[in-house]
C-alpha positions in Angstrom: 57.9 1.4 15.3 55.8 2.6 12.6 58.1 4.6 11.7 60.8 2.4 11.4 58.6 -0.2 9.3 57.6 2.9 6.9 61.2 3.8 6.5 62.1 -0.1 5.5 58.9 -0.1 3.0 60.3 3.0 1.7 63.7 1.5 1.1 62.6 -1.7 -0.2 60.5 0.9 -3.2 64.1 2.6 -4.0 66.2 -0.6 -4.1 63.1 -1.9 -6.2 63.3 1.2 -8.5 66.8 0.7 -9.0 66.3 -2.6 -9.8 64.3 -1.4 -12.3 66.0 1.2 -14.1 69.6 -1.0 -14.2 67.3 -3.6 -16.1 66.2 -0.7 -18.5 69.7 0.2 -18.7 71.3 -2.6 -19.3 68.7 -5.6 -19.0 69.9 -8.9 -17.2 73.0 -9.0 -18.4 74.3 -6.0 -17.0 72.0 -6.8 -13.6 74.8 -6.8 -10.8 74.8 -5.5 -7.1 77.3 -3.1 -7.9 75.3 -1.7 -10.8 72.0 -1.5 -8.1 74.1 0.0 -5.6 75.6 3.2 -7.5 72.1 3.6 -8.8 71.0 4.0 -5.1 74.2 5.8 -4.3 74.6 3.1 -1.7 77.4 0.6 -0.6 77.1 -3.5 -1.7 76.6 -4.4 1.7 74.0 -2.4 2.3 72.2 -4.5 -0.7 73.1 -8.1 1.1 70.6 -7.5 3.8 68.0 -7.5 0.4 69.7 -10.3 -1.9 72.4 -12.5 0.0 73.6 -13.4 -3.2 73.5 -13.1 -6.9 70.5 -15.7 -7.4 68.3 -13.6 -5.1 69.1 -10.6 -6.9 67.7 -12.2 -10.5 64.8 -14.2 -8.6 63.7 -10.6 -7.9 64.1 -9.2 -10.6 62.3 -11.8 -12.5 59.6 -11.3 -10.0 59.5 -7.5 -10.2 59.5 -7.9 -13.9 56.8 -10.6 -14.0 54.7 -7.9 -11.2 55.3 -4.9 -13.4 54.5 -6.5 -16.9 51.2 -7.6 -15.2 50.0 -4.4 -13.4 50.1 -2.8 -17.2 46.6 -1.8 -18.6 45.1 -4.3 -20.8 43.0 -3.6 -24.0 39.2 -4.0 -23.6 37.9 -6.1 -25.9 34.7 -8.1 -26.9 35.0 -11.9 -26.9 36.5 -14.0 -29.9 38.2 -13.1 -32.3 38.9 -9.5 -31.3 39.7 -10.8 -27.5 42.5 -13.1 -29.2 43.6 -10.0 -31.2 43.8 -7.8 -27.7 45.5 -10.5 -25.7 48.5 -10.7 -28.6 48.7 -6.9 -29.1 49.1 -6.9 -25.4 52.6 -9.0 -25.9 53.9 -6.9 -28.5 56.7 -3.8 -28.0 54.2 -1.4 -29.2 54.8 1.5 -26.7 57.9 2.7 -24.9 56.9 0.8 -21.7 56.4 -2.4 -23.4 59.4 -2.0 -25.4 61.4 -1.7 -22.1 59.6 -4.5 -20.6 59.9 -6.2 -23.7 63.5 -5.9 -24.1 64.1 -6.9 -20.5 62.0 -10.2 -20.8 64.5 -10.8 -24.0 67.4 -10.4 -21.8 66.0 -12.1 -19.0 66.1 -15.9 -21.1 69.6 -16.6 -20.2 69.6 -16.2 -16.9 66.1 -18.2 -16.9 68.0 -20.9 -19.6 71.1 -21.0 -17.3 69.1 -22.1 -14.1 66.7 -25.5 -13.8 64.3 -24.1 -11.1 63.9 -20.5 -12.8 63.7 -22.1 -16.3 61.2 -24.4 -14.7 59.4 -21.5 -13.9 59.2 -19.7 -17.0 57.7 -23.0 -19.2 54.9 -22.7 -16.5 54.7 -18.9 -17.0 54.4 -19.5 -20.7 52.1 -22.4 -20.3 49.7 -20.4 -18.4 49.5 -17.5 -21.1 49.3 -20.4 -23.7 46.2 -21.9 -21.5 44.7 -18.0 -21.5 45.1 -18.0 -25.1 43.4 -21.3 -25.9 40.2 -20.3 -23.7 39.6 -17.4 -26.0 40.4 -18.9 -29.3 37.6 -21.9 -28.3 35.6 -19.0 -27.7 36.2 -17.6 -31.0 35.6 -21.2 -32.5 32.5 -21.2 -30.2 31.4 -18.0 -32.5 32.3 -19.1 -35.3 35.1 -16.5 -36.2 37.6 -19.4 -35.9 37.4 -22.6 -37.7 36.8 -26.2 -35.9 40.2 -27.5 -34.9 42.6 -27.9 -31.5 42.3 -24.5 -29.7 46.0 -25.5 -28.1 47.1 -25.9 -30.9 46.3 -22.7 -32.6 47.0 -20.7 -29.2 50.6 -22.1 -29.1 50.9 -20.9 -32.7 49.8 -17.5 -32.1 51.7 -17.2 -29.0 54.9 -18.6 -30.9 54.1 -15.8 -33.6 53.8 -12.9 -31.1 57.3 -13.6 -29.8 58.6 -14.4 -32.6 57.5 -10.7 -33.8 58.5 -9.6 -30.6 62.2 -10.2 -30.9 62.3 -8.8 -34.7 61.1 -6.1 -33.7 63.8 -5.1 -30.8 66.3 -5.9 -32.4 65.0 -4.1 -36.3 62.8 -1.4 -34.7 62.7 0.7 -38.1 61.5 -2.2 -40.2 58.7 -3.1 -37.2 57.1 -0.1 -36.4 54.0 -0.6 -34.1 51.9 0.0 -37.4 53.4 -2.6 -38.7 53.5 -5.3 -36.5 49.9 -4.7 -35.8 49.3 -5.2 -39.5 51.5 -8.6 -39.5 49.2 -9.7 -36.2 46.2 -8.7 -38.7 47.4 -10.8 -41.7 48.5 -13.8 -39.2 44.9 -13.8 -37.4 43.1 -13.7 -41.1 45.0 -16.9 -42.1 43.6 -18.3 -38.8 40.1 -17.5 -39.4 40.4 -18.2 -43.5 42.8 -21.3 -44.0 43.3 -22.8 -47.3 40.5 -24.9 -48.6 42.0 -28.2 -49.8 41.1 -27.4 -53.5 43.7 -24.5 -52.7 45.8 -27.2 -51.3 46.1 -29.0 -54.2 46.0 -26.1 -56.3 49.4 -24.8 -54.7 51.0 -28.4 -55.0 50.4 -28.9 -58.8 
């Protein structure tokens, strides 16, 4: 019996790995049973008794992706304003994994966009990181490395910026290195803690 249940455990790891690398491959677009199976070296049936149907197929993929993306190591960091500056460096394609993980999150919005209950599910994903985010920037505010104002506000900024820098740099990887889109991250997060003073304001509108 044990047996048999480490045999299924093992299987469920290959079809999982498969998953995996056709995503890689191809991300979600080209995320099909027949593309899982030949990866296995398997028939389509044999993948029905895993995903009955095309929906369970990108549910777990979005799930493996979503369970992957959060067992990767984090950057330590202090509090404020370095903590901020970890958890958006975290986001970005700055290594091979996270450029694969990247890319696949990328291809995965479609599929999200095209479905009520999965889209549903990705605002809340989003939302969540967002409400991370605004914990460490009031922290920051709290220090005084950020200036007084809404700490959602500014969190659903620098999240909007990371993604933003995200998809430039998949799709122009020579003109984003990882040098420089830590250095754009850099020059973002100093306009945070420095904005314009109002004389400036007025300065730039004469």
């Amino acid at each position: 019996m044990s047996r048999t249940k480490g045999n299924h455990e093992a299987r469920r790891r290959d079809v999982s790995e498969a998953v995996w690398r056709v995503l890689v491959a191809h991300g979600f677009g080209g995320l099909t049973m027949r593309a899982v199976a030949a990866e296995l070296d398997a028939t389509t049936g044999l993948l029905t008794h895993y995903f009955p149907a095309k929906r369970d197929l990108v549910a777990y993929a979005l799930d493996l992706l979503e369970r992957r993306s959060a067992s990767r190591p984090r950057r330590a960091a202090d509090t404020g304003l370095s903590a901020v500056r970890a958890a958006l460096l975290d986001v970005l394609p700055l290594t091979d994994e996270a450029i694969d993980s990247n890319r696949i999150w990328v291809s995965s919005w479609d599929a999200a966009l095209a479905d009520p209950e999965l889209s549903g599910d990705y605002a809340r994903k989003y939302g969540q990181s967002r409400d991370r985010l605004r914990d460490l920037v009031a922290t920051a505010q709290q220090l005084g490395e950020l200036p007084d104002g809404d700490p959602a506000g500014i969190a659903a900024g620098a999240q909007s910026f990371a993604l933003g820098l995200v998809v430039q740099a998949l799709f122009d990887p020579p003109a984003f290195p990882p040098h420089r889109q830590a250095e754009l991250l850099d020059d973002y997060l100093a306009t945070l803690a420095c904005p314009p003073s109002s004389g400036d304001d007025r300065a730039a509108q004469s």
